[in-house]
DRENGULUM-606451 format. One line per 8 residues: for each residue z, x, y of C-alpha. Coordinates in Angstrom, 2 decimals, padded with zeros to 5 digits. Layout:
residues N
Z/X/Y | ...
***
This chain:
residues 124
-010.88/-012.00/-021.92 | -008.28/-012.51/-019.20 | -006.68/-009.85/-017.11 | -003.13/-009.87/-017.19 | -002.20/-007.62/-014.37 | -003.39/-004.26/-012.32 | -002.74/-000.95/-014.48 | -003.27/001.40/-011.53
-005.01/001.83/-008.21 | -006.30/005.46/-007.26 | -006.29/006.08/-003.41 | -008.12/009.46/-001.96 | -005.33/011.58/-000.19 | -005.69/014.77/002.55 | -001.82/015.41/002.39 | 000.45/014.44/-000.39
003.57/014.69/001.16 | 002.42/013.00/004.46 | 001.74/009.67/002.04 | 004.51/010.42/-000.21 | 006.78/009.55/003.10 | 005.19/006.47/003.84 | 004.44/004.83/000.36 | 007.83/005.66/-001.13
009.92/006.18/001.93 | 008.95/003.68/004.18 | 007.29/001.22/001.73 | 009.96/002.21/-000.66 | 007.84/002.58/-003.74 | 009.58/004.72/-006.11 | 008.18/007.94/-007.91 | 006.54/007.70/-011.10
005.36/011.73/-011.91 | 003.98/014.49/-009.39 | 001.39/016.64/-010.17 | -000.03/019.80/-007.93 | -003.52/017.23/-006.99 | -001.81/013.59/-007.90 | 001.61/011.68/-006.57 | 002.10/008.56/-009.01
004.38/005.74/-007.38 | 005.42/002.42/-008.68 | 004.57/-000.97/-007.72 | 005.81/-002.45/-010.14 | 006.65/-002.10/-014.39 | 003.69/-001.73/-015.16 | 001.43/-001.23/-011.86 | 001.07/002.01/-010.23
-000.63/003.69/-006.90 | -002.37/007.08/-007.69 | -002.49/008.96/-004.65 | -004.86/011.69/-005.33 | -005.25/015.28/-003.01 | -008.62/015.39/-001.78 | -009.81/017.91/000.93 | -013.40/016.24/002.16
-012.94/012.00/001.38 | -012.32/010.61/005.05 | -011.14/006.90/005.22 | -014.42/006.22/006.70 | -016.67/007.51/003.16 | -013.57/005.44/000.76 | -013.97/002.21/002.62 | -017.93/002.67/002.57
-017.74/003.06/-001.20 | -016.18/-000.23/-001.61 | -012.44/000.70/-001.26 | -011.26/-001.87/002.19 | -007.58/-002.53/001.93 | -004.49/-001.83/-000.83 | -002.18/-004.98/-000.93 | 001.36/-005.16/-001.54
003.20/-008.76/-002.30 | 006.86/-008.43/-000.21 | 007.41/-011.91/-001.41 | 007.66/-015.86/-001.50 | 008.38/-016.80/001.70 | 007.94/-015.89/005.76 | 011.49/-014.50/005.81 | 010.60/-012.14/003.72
007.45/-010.86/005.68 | 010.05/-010.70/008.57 | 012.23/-008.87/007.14 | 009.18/-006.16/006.09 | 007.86/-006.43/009.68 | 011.08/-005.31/011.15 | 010.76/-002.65/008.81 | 008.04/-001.01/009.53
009.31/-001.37/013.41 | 012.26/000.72/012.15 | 009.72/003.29/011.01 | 007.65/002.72/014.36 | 004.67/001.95/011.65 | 002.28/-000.26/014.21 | 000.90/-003.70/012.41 | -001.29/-006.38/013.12
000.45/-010.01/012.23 | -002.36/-012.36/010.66 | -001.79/-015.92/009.25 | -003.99/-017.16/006.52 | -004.69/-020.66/004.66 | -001.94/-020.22/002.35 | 000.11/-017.47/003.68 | 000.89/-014.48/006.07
-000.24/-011.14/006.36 | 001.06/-007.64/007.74 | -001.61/-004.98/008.28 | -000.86/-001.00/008.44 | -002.56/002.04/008.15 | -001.38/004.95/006.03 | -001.37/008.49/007.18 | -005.02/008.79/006.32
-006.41/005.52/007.61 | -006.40/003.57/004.53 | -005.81/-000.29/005.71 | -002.43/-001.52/003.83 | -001.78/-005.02/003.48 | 002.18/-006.48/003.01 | 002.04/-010.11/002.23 | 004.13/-012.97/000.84
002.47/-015.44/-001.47 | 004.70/-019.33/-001.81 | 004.08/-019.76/-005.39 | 005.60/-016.37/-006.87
***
């Protein structure tokens, strides 16, 4: 068996419209279907981020069940990571810059703490 990409991620949500605003209009990720507890939005064809209304999950009890970042690939080169860093400075979204072995990092938090990752990777 080999996986051939993500289906879906499922993120734990206090307000739906605060993190519809920053995944889709910030991040830009467009809508797939809204439903009263669940926002659906696009990563791709055929990857999506479920963003699902929750009254009692603080960040703090996700990330200690194993959930510790959501990554998005911007893409192939350090212009590119630029270009999303000035961005989120348009959006006065604070980050945290980190270079790695192979490539470069942007780190955010969403309205409810969740740590989101923007990176480029040289070989897509």
């Amino acid at each position: 068996m080999r996986i051939k990409a993500l289906g879906h991620a499922g993120i734990a949500v206090r307000d739906l419209d605060a993190s519809r605003a920053f995944y889709s209009g910030v991040l830009g990720m467009p809508i797939a279907s809204v439903e009263p507890r669940r926002l659906a939005l696009r990563a791709s064809e055929s990857e999506l981020l479920l963003l699902n209304r929750t009254e009692s999950t603080p960040p703090e009890a996700a990330r200690a069940n194993g959930v510790h970042h959501v990554a998005f690939l911007v893409g192939n080169t350090p212009m590119t990571l630029d270009e999303a860093a000035r961005h989120l400075e348009a959006h006065r979204i604070r980050y945290e810059r980190i270079a790695h072995e192979e490539h470069e990092s942007l780190y955010c938090h969403d309205p409810d703490g969740h740590l989101v990752e923007l990176y480029y990777w040289p070989s897509w």
